[in-house]
C-alpha positions in Angstrom: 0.0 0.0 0.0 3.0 2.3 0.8 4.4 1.5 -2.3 1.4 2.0 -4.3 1.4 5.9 -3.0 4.7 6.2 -3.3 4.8 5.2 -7.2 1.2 6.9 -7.2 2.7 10.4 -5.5 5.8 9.9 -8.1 3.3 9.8 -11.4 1.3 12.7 -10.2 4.5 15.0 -9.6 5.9 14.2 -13.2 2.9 15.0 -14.2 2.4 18.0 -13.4 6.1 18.6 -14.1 5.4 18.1 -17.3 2.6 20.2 -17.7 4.4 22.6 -16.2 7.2 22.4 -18.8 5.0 21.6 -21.3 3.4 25.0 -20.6 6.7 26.7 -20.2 8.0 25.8 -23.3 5.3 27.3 -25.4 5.0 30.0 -22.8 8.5 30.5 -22.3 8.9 34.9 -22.6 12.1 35.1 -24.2 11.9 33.4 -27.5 12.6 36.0 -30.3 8.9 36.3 -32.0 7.2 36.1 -28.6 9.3 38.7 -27.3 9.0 41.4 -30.1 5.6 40.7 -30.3 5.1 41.4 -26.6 6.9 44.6 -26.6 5.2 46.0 -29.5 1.9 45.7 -28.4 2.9 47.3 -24.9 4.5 49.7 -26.0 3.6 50.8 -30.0 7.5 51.2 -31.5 8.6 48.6 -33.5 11.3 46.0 -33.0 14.1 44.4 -34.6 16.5 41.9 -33.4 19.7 40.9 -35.7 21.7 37.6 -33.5 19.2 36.3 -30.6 20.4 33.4 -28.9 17.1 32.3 -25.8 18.7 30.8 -22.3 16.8 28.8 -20.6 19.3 28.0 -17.2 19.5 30.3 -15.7 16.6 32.1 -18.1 17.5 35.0 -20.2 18.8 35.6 -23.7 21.4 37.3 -25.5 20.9 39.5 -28.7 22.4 41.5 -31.5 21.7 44.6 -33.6 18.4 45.3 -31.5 16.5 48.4 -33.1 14.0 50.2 -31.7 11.8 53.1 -33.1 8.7 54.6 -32.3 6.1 56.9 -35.0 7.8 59.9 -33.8 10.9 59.6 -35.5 12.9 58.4 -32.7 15.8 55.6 -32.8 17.4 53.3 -30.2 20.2 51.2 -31.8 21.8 48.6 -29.8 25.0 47.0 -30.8 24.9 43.7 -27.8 22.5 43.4 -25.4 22.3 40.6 -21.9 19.1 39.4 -20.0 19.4 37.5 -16.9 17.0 36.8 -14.1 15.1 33.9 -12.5 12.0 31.2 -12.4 11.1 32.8 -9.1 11.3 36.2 -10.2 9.4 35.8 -13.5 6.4 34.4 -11.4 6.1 37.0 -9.3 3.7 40.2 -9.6 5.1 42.3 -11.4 7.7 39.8 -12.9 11.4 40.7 -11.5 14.5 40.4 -14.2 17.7 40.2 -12.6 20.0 42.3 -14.5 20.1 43.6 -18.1 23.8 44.8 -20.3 24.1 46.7 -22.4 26.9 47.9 -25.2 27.4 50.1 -27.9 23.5 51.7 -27.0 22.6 55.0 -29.5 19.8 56.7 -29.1 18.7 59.4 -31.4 16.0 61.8 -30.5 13.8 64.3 -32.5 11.4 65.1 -30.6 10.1 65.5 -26.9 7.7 62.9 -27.6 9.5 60.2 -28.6 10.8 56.3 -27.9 11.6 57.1 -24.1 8.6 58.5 -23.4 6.6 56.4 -25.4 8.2 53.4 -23.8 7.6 54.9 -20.4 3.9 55.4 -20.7 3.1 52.1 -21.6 2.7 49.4 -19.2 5.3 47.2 -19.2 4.7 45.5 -15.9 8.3 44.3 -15.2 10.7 45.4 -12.3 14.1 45.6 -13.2 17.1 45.0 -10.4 19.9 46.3 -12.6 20.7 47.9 -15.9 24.0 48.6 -16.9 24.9 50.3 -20.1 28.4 50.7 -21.4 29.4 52.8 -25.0 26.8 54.5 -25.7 25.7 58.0 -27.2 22.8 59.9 -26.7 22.1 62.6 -29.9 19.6 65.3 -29.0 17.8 67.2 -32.3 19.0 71.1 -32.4 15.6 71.5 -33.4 17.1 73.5 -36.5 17.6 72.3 -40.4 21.3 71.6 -41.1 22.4 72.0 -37.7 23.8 68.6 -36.3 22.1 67.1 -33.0 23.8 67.2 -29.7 25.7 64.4 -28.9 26.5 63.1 -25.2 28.7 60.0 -25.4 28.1 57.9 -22.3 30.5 56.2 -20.6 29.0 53.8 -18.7 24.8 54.1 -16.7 24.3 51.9 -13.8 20.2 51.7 -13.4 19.1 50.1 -10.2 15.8 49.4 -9.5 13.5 50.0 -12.5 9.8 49.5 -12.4 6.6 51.1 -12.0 6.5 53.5 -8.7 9.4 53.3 -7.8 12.5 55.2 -7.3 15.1 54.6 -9.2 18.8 55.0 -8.2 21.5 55.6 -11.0 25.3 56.4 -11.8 26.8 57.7 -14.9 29.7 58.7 -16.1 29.4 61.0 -19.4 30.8 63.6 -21.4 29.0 66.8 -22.1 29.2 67.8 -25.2 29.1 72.2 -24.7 31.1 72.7 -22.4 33.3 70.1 -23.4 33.9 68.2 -20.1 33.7 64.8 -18.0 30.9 64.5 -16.1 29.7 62.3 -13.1 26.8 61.8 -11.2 25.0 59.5 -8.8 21.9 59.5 -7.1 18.1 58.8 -7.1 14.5 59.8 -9.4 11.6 59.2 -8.5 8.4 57.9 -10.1 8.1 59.0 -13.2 4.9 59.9 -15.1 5.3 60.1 -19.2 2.5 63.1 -18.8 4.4 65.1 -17.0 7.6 63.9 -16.1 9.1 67.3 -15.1 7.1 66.3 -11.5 9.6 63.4 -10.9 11.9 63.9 -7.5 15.4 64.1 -8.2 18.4 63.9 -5.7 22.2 63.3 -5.8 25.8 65.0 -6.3 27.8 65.5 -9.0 31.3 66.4 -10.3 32.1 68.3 -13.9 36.0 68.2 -14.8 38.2 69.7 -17.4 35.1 71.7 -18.8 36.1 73.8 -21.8 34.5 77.1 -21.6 36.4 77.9 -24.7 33.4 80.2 -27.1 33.2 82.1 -30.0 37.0 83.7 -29.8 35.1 85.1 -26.4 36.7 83.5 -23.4 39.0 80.4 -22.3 39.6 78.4 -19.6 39.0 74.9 -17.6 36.5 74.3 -15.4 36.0 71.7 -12.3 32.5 71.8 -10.1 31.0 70.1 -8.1 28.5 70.1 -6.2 24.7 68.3 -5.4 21.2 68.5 -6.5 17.5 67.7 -5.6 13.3 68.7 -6.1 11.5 68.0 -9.2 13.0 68.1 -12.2 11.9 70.5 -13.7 13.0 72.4 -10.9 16.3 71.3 -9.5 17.9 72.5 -6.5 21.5 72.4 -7.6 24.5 74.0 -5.6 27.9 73.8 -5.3 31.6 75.1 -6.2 33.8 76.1 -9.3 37.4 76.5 -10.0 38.9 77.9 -13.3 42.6 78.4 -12.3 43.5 80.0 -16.0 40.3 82.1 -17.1 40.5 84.3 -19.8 38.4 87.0 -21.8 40.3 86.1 -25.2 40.6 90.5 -26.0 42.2 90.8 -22.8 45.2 88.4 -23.0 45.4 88.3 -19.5 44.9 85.0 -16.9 42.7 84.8 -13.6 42.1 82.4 -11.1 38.3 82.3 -10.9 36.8 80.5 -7.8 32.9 80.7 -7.4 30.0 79.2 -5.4 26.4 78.9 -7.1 22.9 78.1 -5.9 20.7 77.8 -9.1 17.0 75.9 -9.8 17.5 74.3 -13.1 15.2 73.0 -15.2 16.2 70.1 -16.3 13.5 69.3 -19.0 14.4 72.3 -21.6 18.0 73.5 -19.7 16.3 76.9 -18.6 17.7 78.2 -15.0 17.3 80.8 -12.5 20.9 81.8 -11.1 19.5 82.8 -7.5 22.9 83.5 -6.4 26.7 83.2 -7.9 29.3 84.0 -5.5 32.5 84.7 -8.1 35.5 85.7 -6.8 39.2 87.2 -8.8 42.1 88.6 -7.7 40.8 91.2 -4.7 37.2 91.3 -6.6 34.4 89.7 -5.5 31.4 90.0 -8.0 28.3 88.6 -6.5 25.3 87.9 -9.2 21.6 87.0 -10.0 19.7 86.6 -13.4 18.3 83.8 -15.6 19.1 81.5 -18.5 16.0 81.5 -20.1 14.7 80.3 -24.2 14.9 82.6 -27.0 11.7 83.2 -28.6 13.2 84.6 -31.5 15.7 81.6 -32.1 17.1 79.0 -31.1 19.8 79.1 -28.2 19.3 80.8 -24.3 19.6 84.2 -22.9 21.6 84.8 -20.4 20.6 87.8 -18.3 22.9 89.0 -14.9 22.5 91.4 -12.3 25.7 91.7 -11.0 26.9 94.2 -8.0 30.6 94.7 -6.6 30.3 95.8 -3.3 34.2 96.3 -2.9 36.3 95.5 -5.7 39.3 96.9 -7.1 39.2 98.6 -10.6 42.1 97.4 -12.0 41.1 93.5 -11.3 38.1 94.6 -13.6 40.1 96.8 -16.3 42.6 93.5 -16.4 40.1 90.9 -16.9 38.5 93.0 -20.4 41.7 95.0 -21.3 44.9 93.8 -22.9 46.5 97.0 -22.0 48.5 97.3 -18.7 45.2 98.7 -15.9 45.8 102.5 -16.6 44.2 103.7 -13.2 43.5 101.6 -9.7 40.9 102.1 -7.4 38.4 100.9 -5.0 35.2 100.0 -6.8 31.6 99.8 -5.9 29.4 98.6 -9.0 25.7 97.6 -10.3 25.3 96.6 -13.7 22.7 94.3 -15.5 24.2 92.3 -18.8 22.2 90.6 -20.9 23.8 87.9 -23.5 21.7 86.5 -26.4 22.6 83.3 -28.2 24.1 83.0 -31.6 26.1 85.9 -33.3 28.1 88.3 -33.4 30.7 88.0 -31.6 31.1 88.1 -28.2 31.4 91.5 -26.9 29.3 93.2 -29.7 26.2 91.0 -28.6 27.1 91.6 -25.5 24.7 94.5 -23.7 25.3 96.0 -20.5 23.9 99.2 -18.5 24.7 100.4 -14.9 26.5 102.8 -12.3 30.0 102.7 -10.5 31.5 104.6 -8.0 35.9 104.1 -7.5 37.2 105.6 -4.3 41.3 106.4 -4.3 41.4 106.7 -8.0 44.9 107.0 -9.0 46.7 106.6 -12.1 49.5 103.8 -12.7 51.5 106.0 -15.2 54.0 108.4 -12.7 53.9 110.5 -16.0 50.2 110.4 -15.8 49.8 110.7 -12.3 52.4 113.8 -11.8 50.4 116.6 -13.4 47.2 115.6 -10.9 49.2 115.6 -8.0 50.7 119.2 -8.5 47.5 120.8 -9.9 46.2 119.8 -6.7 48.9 121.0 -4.6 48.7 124.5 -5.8 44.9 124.6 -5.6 46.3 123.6 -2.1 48.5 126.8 -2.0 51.2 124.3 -2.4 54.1 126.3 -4.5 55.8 124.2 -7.7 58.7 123.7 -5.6 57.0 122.1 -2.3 54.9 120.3 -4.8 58.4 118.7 -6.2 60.0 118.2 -2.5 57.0 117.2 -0.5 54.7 115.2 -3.6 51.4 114.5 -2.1 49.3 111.4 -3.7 45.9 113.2 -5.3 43.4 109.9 -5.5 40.1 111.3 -6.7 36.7 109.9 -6.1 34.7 109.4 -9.2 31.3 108.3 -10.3 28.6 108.2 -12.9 26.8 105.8 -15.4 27.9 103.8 -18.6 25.7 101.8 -21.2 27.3 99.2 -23.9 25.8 98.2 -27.0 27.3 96.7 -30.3 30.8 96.8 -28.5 31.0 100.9 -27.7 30.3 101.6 -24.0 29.0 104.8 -23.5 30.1 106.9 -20.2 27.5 109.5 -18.9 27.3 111.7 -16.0 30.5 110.9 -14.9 31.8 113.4 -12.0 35.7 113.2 -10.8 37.1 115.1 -7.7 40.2 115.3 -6.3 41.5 118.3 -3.5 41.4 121.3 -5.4 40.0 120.0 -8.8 36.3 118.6 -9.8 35.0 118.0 -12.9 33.0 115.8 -15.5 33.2 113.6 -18.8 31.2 111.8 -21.2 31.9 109.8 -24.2 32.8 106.8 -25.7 34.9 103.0 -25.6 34.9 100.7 -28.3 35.4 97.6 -26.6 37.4 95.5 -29.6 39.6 98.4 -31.3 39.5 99.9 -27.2 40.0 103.3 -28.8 38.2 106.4 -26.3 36.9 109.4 -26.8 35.9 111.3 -24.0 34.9 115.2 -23.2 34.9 116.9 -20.5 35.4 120.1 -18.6 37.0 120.5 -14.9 37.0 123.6 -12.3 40.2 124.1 -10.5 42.1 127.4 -8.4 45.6 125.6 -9.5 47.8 127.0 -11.7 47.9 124.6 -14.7 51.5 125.5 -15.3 52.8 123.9 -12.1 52.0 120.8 -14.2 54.9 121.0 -16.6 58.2 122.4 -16.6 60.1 124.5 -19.6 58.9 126.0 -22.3 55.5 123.8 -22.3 54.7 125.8 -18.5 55.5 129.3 -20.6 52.8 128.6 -23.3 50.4 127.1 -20.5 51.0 130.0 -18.1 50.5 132.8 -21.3 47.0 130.9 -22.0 45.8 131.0 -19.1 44.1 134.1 -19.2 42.1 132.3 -22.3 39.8 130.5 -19.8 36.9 131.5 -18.2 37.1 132.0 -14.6 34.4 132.7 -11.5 36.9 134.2 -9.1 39.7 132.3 -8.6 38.4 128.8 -10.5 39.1 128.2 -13.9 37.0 126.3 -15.9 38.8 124.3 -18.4 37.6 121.8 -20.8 39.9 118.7 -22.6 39.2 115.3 -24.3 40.8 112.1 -24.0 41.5 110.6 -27.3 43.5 107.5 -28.6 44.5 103.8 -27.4 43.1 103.1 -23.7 46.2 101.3 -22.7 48.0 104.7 -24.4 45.3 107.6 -24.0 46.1 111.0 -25.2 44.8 114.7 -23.2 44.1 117.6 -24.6 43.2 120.9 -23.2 40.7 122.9 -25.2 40.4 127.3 -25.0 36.6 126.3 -25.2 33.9 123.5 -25.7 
């Protein structure tokens, strides 16, 4: 009787065994036609597989030349792909795949609404542990005819945890494509939703090496940042730090070591960002700024718009980072400016538009030759004879303020006062950024005697004139220009405007 259950128990489980296998084998999920079949109806692209060779211990398959695109004209091109997972995990709810590879991965997109998306509305139903893809390229449409897309080449995307409602965790090592430069990142998404997937909960860090901030003959350098990032994405938290040892303005010819700190809420669905606050420091400047990078209606490309303020800078810092000319005059400097820099041309620092007011306490020029005159004019406003002047020299700084407005590469200077002890006066005019030729009028009041300035014959024809200008009591009024190079700037004095 034993026996007769025993042999009975035995018939009954290979029975069912093989039922069960029977049933496997003609349900068995990763046979070539049943997979393609399966993922088109889920999903709507259409799928090609080149070399598919179906596992069945542990289950899984490998495959060749996969190609996947979607009615709205985007491509995923797969050179080799892996699938491994389990019996136990395919019968759970939702089934569970154990790890996918993937190599030589290119994915070309035209529009927002393409494969990705497409493939993320669907319901798929299936949890993946890990995805792992090495090689691969991502190319992003410019959106504009003959342009070529954007391509990020990836280095290698670790993917843990895919399915529905769930977060996923990821790292990836890539390299941005403008500016040029290594990226890495790690961290975690949330659920997604193909509707609206700007709503999906980012957080993480990030590093960004040997970025080339190389543009348009307009500046130079390498960058490295880092920092770390979190909130929806389509409005990410992201701070952090940046170093650019060797930064250059390319019609300046001169070097600084830029260090910065940013907070910024990015949008990470079109690349738009508010720059709530950017901490740049140079030299003895520290330039703190706001402003937005925001789409161009008009075409394609952002515009970046700045409101910068320099609480207390130095003026030559400022004069060396634009100028290739030696800084012809130092300073403290207190500044507020708002630039504005649309994409696409012209160059650089004729697109570039800028309006704003500065204020430079213990102006002094860096020429002795320059400097000389200004110093004995305001000694004998002083009383100071030419000879004490000589023996004793006195330092005249002046204090000087006013307004300046750039547009198509001339900067224009208005309202500009000057002071200094015994001489105060104003100036407008003009300075072409690229050729850096000025032109400037003014007119200043002083009680000195303009021929303590010079010496020899020069102080003769000075001292004769001087009856020429106008005077209210003792002050002469006495207008001049500034003409010629900036690093090599040449004054005149007029007899009248």
């Amino acid at each position: 009787m034993a026996v007769g259950k025993m042999i009975l128990s035995a018939l009954l489980f290979f029975g069912v065994s093989a039922a069960g296998a029977v049933t496997l084998v003609r349900n068995f999920p990763f046979r070539r036609d049943a997979l393609i079949r399966r993922l088109e109806q889920r999903t709507g692209v259409k799928l090609t597989i080149g070399s598919f060779r179906e596992r069945w211990f542990p289950p899984g398959f490998d495959a060749g030349q996969v190609r996947v695109t979607d009615r709205e004209g985007d491509v995923l091109n797969i050179g080799a792909m892996r699938l491994e997972c389990s019996y136990a995990g395919l019968l759970r709810n939702p089934a569970t795949l154990d790890r996918i590879e993937v190599k030589g991965l290119r994915l070309a997109i035209d529009t927002k609404a393409g494969a990705a998306r497409q493939i993320l509305s669907s319901k798929v139903g299936v949890v993946i542990g890990a995805m792992r893809i090495e090689d691969g390229a991502i190319d992003v449409s410019s959106g504009t005819d003959g342009k070529p897309p954007v391509e990020f080449l990836v280095h290698s995307l670790t993917l843990h945890d895919l399915g529905p409602d769930r977060n996923l965790r990821f790292e990836v090592a890539l390299h941005n494509p403008k500016p040029s430069g290594e990226v890495r990142a790690r961290g975690t998404i949330g659920s997604l939703d193909a509707k609206d997937p700007g709503h999906a909960s980012a957080a993480g860090d990030f590093t960004f090496t040997n970025a080339d901030l190389t543009a348009d003959d307009a500046i130079t350098g390498l960058l490295n940042a880092s920092g770390q990032f979190h909130g929806p994405l389509k409005m990410l938290a992201v701070k952090g730090t940046a170093d650019v040892p060797r930064f250059e303005v390319r019609s300046s010819n001169h070097t600084v070591h830029i260090a910065a700190r940013f907070d910024t809420t990015v949008n990470a669905m079109d690349g738009s960002a508010a720059l709530n606050e950017i901490v740049t420091h140079f030299d003895r400047t520290t330039v703190t700024a706001r402003g937005t990078v925001a789409n161009d209606a008009g075409r394609p490309g952002k515009t970046l718009t700045v409101n910068a303020t320099v609480e207390d800078g130095r003026v030559e810092d400022l004069v060396k980072l634009f100028s290739r000319d030696t800084p012809g005059m130092q300073g403290a400097i207190r500044f507020q400016a708002r630039f504005t820099i649309p994409p696409g041309p012209p160059d650089f620092l004729t697109k570039l538009r800028a309006e704003g007011e500065f204020a430079i306490r213990h102006a002094r020029f860096t020429n002795p030759n320059a400097q000389a005159p200004v110093n004995r004019l305001s000694a004998s406003a002083e009383g100071e004879s030419k000879q004490e002047a000589r023996e004793h020299p006195v330092l005249a700084t002046a204090e000087i303020h006013g307004r300046v407005m750039d547009r198509n590469g001339v900067a224009r200077l208005t309202h500009v006062v000057f002071a200094t002890p015994g001489v105060q006066g104003e100036l407008a005019g003009t300075f072409a950024l690229k050729p850096r030729n000025v032109d400037l009028n003014g007119k200043f009041e002083t009680s000195g005697k303009l021929a303590d300035t010079t010496s020899g014959f020069k102080a003769l024809i000075v001292k004769a004139m001087g009856p020429l200008w106008p005077k209210k009591g003792k002050v002469k009024e006495i207008p001049f220009t500034i003409t010629g190079r900036a690093g090599h700037p040449v004054f005149h004095l007029k007899l009248r405007d």
